[in-house]
Structure formats: C-alpha cells, structure tokens
N, CA and C atoms of all chains as a GROMACS GRO file, in nm:
protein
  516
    1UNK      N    1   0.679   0.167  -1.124
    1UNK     CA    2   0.560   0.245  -1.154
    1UNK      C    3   0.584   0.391  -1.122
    2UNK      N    4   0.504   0.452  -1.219
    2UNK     CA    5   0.536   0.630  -1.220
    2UNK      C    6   0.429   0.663  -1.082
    3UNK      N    7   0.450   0.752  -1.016
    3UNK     CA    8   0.360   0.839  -0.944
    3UNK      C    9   0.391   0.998  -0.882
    4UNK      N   10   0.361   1.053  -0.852
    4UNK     CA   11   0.154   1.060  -0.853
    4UNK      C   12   0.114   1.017  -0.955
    5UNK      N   13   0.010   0.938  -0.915
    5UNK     CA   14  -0.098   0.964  -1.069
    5UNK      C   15  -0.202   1.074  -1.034
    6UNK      N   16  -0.281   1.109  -1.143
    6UNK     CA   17  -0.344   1.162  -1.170
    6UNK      C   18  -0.458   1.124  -1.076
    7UNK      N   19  -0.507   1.036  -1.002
    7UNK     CA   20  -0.597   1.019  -0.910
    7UNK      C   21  -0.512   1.068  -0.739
    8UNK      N   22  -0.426   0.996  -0.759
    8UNK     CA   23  -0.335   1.082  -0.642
    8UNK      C   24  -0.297   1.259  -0.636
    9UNK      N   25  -0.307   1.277  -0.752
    9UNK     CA   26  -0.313   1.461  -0.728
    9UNK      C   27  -0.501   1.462  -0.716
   10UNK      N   28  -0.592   1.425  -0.749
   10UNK     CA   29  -0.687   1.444  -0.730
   10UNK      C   30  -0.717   1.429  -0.567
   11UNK      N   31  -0.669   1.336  -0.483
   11UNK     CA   32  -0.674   1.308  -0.362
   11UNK      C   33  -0.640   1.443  -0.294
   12UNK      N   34  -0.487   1.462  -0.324
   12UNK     CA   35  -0.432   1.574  -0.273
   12UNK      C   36  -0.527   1.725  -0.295
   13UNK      N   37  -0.595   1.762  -0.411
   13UNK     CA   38  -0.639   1.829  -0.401
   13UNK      C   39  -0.731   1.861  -0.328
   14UNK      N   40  -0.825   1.765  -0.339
   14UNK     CA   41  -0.953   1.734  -0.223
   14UNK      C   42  -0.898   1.761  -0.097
   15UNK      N   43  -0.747   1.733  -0.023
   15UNK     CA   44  -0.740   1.749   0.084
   15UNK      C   45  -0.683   1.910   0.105
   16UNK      N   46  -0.674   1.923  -0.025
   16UNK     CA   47  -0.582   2.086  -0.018
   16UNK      C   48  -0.475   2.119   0.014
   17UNK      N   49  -0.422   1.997  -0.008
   17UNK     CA   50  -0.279   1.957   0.023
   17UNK      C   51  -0.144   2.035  -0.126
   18UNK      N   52  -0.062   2.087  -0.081
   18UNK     CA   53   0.038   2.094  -0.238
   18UNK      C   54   0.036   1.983  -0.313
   19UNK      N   55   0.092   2.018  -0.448
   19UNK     CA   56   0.062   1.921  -0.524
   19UNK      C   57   0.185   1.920  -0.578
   20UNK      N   58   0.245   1.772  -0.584
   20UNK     CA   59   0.414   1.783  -0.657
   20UNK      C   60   0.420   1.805  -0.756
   21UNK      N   61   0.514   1.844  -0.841
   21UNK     CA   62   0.558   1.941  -0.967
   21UNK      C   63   0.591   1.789  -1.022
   22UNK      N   64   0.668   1.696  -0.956
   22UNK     CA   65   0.792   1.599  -1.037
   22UNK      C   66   0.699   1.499  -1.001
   23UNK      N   67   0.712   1.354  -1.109
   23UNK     CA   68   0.652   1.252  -1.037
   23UNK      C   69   0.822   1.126  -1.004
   24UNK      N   70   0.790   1.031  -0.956
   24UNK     CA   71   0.919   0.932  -0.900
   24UNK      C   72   0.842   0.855  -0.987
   25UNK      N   73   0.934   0.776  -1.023
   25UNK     CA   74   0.937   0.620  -1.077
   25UNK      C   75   0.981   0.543  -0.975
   26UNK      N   76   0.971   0.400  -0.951
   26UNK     CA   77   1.018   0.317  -0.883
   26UNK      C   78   1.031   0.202  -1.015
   27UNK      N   79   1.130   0.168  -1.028
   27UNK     CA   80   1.183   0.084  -1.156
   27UNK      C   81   1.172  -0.068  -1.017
   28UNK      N   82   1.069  -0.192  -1.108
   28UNK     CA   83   1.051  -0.317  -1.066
   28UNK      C   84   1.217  -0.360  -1.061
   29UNK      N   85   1.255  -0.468  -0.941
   29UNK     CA   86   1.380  -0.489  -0.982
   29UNK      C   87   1.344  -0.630  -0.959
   30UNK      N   88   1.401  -0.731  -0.999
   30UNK     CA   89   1.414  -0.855  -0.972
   30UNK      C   90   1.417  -0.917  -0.842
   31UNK      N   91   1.314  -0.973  -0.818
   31UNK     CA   92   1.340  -1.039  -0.645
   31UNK      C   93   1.410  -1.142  -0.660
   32UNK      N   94   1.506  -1.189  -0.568
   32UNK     CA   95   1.583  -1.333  -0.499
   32UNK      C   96   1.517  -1.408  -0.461
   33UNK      N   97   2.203  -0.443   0.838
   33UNK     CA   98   2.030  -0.422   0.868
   33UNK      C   99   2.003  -0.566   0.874
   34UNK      N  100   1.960  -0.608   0.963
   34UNK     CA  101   1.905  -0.723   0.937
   34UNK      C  102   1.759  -0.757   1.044
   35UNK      N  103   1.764  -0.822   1.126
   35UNK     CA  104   1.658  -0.836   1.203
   35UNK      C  105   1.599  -0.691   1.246
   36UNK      N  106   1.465  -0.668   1.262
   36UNK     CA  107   1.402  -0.510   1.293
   36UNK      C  108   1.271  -0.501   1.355
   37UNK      N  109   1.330  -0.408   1.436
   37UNK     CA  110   1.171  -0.423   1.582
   37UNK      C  111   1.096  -0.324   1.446
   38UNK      N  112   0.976  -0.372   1.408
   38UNK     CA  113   0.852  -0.360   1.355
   38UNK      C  114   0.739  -0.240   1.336
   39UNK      N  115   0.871  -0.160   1.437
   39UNK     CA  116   0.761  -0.021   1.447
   39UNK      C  117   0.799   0.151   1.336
   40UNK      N  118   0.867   0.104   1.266
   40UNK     CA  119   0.917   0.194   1.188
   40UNK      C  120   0.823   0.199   1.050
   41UNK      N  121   0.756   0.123   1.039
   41UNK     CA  122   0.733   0.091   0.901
   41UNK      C  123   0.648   0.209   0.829
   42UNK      N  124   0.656   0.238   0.736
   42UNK     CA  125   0.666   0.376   0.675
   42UNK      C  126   0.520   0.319   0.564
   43UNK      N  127   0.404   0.417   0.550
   43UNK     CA  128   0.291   0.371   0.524
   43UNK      C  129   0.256   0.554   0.439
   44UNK      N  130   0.304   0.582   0.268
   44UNK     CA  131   0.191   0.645   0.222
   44UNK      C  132   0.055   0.637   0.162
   45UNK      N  133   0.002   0.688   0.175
   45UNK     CA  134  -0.141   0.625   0.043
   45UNK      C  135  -0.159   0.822  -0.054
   46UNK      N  136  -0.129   0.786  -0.157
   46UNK     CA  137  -0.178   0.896  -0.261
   46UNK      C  138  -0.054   1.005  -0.256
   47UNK      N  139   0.078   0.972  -0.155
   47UNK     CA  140   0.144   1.037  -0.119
   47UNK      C  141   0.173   1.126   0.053
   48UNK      N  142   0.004   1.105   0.093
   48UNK     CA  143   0.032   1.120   0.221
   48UNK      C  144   0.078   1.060   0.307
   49UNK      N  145   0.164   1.067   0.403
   49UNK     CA  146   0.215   0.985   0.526
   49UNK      C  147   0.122   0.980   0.623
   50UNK      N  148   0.096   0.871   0.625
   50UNK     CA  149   0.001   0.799   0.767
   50UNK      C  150   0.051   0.746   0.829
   51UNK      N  151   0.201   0.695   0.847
   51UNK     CA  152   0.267   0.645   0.915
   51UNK      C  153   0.241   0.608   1.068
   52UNK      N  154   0.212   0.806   1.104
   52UNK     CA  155   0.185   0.781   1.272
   52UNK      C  156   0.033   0.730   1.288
   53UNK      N  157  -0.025   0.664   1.230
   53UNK     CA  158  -0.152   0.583   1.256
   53UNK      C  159  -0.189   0.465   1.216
   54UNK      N  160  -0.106   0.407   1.165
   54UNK     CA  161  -0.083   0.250   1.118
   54UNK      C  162  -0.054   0.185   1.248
   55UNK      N  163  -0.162   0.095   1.278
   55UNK     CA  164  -0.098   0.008   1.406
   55UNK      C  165  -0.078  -0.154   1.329
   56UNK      N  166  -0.062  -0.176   1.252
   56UNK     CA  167  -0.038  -0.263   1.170
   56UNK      C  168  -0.079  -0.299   1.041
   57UNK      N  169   0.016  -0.317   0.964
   57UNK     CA  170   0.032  -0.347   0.798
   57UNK      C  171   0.060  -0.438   0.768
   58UNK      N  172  -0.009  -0.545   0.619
   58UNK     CA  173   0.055  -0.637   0.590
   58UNK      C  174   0.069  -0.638   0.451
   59UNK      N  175   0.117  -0.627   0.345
   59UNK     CA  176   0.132  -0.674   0.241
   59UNK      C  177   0.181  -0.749   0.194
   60UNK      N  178   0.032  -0.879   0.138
   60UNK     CA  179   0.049  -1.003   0.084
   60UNK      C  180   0.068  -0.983  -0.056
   61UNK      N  181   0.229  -1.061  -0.112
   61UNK     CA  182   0.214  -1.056  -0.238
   61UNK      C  183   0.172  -1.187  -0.323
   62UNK      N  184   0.075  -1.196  -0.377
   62UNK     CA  185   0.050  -1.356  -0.424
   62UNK      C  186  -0.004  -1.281  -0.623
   63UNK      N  187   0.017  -1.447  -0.675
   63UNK     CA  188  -0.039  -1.405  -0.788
   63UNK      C  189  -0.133  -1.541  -0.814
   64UNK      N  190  -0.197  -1.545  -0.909
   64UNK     CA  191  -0.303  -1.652  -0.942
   64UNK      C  192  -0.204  -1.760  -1.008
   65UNK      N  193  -0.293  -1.860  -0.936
   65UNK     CA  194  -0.217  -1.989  -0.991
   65UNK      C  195  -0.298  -2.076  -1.130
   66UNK      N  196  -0.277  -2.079  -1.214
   66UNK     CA  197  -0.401  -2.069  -1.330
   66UNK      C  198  -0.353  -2.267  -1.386
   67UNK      N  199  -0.450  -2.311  -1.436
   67UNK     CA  200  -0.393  -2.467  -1.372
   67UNK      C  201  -0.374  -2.542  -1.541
   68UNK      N  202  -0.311  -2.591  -1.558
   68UNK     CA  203  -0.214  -2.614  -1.680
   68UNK      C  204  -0.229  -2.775  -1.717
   69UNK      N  205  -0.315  -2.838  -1.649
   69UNK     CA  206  -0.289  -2.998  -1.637
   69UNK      C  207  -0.352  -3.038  -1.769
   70UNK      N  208  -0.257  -3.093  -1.812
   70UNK     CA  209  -0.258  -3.181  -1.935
   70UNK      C  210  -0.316  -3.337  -1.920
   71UNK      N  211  -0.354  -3.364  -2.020
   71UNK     CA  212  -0.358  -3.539  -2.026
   71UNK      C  213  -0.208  -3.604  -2.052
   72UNK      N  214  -0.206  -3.697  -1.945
   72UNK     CA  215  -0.075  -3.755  -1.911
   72UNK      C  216  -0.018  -3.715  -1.802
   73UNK      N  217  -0.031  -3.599  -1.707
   73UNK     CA  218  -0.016  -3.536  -1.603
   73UNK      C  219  -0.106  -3.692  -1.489
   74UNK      N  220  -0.020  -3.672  -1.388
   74UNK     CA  221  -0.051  -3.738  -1.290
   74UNK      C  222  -0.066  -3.690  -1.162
   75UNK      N  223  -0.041  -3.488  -1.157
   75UNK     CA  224  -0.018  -3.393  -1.055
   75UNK      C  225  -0.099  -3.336  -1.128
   76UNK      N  226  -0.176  -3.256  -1.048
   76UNK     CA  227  -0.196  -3.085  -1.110
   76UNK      C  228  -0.083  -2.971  -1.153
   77UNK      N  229  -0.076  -2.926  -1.233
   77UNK     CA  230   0.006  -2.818  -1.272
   77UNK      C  231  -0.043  -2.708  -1.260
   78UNK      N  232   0.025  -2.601  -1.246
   78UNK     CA  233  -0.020  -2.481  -1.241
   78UNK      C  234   0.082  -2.408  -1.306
   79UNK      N  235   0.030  -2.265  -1.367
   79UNK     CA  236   0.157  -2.168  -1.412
   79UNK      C  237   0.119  -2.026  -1.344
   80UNK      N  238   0.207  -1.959  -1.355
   80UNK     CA  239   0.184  -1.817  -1.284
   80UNK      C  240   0.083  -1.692  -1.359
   81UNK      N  241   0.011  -1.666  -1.296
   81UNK     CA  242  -0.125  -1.634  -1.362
   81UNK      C  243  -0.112  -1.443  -1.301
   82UNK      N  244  -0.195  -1.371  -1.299
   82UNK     CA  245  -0.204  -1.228  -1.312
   82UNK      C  246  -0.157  -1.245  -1.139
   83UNK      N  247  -0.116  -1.112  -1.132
   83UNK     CA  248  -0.067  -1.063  -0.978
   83UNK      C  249  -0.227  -1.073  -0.901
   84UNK      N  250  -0.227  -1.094  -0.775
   84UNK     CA  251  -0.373  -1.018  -0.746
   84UNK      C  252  -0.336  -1.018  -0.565
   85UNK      N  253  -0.226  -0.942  -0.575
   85UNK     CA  254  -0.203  -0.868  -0.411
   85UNK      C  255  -0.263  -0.789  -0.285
   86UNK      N  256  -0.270  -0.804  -0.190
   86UNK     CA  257  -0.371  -0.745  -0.132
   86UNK      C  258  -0.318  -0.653   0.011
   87UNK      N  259  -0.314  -0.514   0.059
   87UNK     CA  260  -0.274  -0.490   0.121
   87UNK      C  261  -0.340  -0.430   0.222
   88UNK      N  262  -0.340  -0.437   0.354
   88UNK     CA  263  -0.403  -0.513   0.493
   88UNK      C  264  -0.339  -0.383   0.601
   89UNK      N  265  -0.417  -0.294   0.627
   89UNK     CA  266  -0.375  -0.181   0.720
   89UNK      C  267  -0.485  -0.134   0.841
   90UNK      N  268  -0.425  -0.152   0.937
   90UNK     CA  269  -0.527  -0.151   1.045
   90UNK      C  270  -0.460   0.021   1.181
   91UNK      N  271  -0.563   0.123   1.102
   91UNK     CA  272  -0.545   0.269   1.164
   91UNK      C  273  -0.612   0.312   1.294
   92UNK      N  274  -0.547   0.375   1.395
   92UNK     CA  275  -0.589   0.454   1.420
   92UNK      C  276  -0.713   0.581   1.356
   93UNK      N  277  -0.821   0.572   1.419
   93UNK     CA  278  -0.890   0.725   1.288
   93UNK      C  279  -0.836   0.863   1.364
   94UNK      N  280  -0.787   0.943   1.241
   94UNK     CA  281  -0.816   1.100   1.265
   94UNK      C  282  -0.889   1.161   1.212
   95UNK      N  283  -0.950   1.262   1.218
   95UNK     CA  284  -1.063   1.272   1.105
   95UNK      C  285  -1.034   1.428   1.062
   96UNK      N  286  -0.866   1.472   1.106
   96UNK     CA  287  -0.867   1.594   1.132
   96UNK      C  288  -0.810   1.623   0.996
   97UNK      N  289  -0.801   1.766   0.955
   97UNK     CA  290  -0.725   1.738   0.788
   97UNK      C  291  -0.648   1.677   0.723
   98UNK      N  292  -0.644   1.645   0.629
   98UNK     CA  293  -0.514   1.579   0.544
   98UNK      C  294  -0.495   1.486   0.629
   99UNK      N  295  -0.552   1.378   0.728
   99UNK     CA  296  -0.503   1.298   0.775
   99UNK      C  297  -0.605   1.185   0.762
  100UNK      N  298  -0.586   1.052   0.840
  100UNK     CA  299  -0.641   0.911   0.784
  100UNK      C  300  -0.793   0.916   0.715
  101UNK      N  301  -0.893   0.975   0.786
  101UNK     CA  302  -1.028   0.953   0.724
  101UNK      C  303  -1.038   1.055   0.600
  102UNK      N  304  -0.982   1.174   0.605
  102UNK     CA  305  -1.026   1.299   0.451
  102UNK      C  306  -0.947   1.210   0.362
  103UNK      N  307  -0.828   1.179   0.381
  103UNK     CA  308  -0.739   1.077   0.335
  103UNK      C  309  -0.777   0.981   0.231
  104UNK      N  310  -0.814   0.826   0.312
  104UNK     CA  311  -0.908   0.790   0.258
  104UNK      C  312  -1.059   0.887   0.218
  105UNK      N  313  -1.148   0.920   0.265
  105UNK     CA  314  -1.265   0.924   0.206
  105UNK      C  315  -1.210   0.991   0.064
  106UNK      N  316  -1.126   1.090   0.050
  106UNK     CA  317  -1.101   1.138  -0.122
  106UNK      C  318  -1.055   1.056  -0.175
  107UNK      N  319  -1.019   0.971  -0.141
  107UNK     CA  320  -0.937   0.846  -0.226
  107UNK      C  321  -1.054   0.709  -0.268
  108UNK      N  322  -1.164   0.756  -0.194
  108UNK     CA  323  -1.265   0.606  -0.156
  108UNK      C  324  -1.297   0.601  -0.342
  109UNK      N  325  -1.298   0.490  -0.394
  109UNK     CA  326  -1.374   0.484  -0.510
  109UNK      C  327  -1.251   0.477  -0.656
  110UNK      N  328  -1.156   0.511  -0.592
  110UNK     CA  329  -1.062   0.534  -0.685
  110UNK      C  330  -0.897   0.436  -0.661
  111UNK      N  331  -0.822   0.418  -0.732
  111UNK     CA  332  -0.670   0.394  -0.748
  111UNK      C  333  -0.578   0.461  -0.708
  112UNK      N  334  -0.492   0.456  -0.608
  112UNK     CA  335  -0.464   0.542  -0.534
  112UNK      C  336  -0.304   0.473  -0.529
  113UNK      N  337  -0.209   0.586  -0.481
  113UNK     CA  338  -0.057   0.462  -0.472
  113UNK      C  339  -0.055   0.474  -0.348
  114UNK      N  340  -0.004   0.326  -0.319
  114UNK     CA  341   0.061   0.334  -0.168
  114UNK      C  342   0.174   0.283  -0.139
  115UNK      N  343   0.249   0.367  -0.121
  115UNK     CA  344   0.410   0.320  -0.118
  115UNK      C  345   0.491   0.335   0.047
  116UNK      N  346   0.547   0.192   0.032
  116UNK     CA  347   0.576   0.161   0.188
  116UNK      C  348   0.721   0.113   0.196
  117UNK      N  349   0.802   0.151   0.338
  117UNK     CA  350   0.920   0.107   0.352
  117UNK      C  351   0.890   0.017   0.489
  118UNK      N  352   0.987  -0.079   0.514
  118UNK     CA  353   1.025  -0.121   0.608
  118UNK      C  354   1.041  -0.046   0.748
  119UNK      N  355   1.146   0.039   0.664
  119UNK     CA  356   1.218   0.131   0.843
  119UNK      C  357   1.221   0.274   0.770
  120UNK      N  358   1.122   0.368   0.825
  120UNK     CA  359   1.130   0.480   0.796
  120UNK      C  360   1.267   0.582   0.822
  121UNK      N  361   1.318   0.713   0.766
  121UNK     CA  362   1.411   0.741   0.796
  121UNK      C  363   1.531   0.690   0.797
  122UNK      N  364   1.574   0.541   0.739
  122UNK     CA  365   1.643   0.493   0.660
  122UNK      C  366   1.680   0.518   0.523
  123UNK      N  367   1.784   0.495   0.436
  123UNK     CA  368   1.796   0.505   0.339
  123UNK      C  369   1.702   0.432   0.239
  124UNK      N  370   1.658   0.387   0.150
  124UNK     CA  371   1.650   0.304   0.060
  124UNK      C  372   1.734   0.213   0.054
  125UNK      N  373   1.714   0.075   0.062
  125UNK     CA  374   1.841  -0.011  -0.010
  125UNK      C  375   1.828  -0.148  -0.025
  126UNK      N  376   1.921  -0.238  -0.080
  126UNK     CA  377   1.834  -0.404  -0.094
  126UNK      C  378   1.801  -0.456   0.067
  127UNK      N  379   1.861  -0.376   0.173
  127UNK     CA  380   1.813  -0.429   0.303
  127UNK      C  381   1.715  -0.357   0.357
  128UNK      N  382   1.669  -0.252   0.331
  128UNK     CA  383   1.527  -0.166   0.351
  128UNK      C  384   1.455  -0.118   0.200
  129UNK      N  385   1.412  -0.226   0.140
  129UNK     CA  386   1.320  -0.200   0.019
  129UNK      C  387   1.230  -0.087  -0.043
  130UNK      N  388   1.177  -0.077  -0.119
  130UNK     CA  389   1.076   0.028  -0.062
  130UNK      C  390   0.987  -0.037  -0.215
  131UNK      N  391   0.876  -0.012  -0.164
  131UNK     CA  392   0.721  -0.114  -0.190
  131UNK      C  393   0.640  -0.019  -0.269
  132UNK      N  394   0.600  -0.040  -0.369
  132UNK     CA  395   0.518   0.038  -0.430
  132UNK      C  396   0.407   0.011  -0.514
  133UNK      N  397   0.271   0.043  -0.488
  133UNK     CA  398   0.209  -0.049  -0.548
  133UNK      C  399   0.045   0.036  -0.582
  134UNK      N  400  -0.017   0.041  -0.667
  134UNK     CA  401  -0.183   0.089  -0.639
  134UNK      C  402  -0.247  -0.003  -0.601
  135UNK      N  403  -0.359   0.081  -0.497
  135UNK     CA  404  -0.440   0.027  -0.422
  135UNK      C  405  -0.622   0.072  -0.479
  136UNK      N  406  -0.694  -0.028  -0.462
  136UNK     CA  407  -0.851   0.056  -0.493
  136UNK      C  408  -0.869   0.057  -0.356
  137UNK      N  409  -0.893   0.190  -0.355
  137UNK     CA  410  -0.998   0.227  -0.193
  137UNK      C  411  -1.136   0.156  -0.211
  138UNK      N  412  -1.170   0.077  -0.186
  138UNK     CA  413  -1.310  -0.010  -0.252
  138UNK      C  414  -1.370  -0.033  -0.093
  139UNK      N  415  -1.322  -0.013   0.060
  139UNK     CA  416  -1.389  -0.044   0.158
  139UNK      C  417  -1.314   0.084   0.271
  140UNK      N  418  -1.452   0.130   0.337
  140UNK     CA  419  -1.390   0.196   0.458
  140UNK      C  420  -1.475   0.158   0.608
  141UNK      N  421  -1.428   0.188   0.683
  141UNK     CA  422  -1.504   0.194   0.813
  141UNK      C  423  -1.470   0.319   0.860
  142UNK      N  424  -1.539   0.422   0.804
  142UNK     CA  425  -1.526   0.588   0.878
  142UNK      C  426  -1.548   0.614   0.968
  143UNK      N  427  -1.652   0.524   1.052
  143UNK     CA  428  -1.673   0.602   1.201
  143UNK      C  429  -1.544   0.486   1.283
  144UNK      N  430  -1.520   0.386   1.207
  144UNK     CA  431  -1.418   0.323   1.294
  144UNK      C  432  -1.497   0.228   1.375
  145UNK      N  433  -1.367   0.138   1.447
  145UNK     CA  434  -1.412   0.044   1.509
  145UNK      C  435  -1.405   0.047   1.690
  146UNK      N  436  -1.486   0.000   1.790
  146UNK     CA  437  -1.444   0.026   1.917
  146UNK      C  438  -1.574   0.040   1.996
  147UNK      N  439  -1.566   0.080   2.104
  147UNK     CA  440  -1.647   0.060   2.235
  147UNK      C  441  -1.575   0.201   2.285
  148UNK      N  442  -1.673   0.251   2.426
  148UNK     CA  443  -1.652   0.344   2.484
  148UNK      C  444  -1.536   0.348   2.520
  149UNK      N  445  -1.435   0.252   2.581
  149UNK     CA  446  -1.308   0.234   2.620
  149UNK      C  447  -1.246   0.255   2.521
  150UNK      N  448  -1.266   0.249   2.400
  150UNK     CA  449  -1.124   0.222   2.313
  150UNK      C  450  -1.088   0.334   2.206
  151UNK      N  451  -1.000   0.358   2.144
  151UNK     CA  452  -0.963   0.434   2.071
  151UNK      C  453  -1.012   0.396   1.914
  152UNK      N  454  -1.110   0.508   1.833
  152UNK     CA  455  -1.181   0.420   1.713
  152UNK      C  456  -1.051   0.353   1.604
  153UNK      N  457  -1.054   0.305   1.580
  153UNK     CA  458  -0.965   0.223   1.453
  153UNK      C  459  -1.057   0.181   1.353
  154UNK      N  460  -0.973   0.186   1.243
  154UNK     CA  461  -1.046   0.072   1.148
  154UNK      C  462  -0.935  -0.001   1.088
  155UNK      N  463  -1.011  -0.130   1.039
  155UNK     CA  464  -0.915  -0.276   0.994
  155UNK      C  465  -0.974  -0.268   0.816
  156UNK      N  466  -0.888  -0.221   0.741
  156UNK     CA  467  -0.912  -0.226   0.607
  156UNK      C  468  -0.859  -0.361   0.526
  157UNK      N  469  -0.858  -0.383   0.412
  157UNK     CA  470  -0.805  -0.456   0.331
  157UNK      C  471  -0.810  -0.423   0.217
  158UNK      N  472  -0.729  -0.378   0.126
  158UNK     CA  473  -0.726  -0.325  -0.019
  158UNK      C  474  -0.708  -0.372  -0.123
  159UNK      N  475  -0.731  -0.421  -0.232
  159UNK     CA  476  -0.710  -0.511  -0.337
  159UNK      C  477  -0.597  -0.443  -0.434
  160UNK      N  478  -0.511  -0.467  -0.450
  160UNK     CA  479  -0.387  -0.398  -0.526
  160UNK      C  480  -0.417  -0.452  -0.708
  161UNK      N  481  -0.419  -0.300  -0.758
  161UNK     CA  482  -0.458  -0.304  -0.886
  161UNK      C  483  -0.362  -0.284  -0.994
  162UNK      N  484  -0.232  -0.320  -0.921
  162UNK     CA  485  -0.125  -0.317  -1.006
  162UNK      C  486  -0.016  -0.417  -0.954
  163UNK      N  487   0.126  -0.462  -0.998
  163UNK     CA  488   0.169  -0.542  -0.964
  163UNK      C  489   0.256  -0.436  -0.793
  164UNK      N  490   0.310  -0.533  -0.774
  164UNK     CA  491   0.416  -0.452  -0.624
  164UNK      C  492   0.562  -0.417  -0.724
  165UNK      N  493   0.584  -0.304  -0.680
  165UNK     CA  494   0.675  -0.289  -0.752
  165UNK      C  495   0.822  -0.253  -0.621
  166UNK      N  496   0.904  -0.332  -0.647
  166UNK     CA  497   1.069  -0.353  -0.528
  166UNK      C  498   1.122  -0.327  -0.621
  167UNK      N  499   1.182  -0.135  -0.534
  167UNK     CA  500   1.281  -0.099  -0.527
  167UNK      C  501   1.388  -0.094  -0.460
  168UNK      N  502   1.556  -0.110  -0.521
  168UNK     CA  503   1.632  -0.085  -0.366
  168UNK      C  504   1.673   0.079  -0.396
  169UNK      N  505   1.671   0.165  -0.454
  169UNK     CA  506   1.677   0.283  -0.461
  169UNK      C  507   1.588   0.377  -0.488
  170UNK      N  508   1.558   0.504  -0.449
  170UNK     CA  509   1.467   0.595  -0.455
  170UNK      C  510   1.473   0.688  -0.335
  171UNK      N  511   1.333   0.730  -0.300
  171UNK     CA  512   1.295   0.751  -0.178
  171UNK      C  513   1.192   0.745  -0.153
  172UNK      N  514   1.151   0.754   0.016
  172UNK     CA  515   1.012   0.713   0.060
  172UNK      C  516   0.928   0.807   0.029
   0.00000   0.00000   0.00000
C-alpha cells in the first residue's frame, strides 16, 4: 500500500507538522 | 534476530511516531471465514472471506503537540496508516518485518484512563480498513 494518503497529510496538517514531498509503497509479499 | 525482548516495537499512525507512548500493541490479523457447506458435506466448510483485522494499542496520553491525543483527535473520524515494526532502529528485513496497514480512528478515550495515582492512558482498538500489508524491505 502507497502512503501518505491524502487523509494522512490532512492529519499532519492539522498538527502542523511538515508534510512529505514522496509517498513509500510497501509492496504485500507473501507470508510462510 | 530471533527471539526479542518486546520493547522496541515501533508504532506510526498517519506517519507520526508514537512509539515512546505505546505501552502495548497488538495486531490481530484474521480474515472472515464465509461458510461453503454443500449438500453431501458432513463438516462445515469454510473459504477465506474479506480481511477484517484489528489493531489493539494501549498509550500513554500526551496531549502536548503533534503527539498521542492532537494525533489521534485529527485523525478521529477518518483512515489513517499505521505502520509498525517489530524492533525499531533495525533494518527492515524477513526477520524484522515491517507492517502496514489503514486504520479507522472510529474510538477514543481523550481524557484517558486512571485514578489519582496513575498515569492517564487509554486502551484503543481499531478496525483495519485495508488488508496488512508484510514487507521485508523499506523503511519504518
């Protein structure tokens, strides 16, 4: 899953926190 | 990496680190068991049905900026990510995972929990509105 989302920069803003430029993926991998 | 004293565990929500106020986390991953039984079946069957995970964090409150209560309360009402490692300050890897998942802020206890003696906490539980997503690479 991609993030920030768009509710997560909304969070951040509210706190007045910076807001990241890049978002991360975390690619699902197969569990054992 | 293998066995690990329990106190490292690395706790964002929306991207902020709450780490130092998590006095315990759990994330249950389960999915619905949706039931499949046919005529001629002599068992119940079941097949694997939608994710519906739930993740279980019990804070310390701060109520001071950018930290646990502004935290949550901007997040209350909404989908939020919360992405967690095992052992903070570790690498990423198939022996320290890293957990990623949205959460609905759907319950708070803002003034917290406690008595004159105690330090306020609250005991949440979050309904995860997406599947968990395991990574062994990235970062926290």
């Amino acid at each position: 899953m991609t993030y920030p989302t768009e509710a997560d920069l909304a969070v951040l803003k509210k706190l007045g926190l910076p807001v990241p430029t890049e978002t991360k993926t975390q690619k699902n991998e197969e569990q054992e | 990496m293998a066995i690990y004293l329990d106190n490292l565990v690395g706790l964002k929500i929306a991207t902020v680190d709450l780490s130092s106020y998590v006095t315990a986390i759990t994330l249950t991953q389960t999915f619905d068991e949706v039931e499949t039984t046919v005529m001629g079946n002599s068992a119940h069957n079941f097949a694997k049905g939608l994710e519906a995970s739930t993740l279980q964090v019990d804070f310390l409150n701060d109520w001071a900026a950018a930290k646990v209560g502004a935290t949550l309360q901007a997040a209350y009402g909404t989908s939020v990510t919360a992405v967690m490692i095992p052992v903070t300050g570790t690498i990423v890897s198939a022996t320290n995972p890293l957990y990623t998942v949205s959460i609905l802020v759907n319950n708070l206890t803002p003034v917290g929990t406690g008595g004159p003696g105690d330090y306020a906490t609250s005991s949440m539980t979050f309904t995860c509105t997406s599947t968990v997503a395991y990574a062994t690479s990235g970062s926290f």
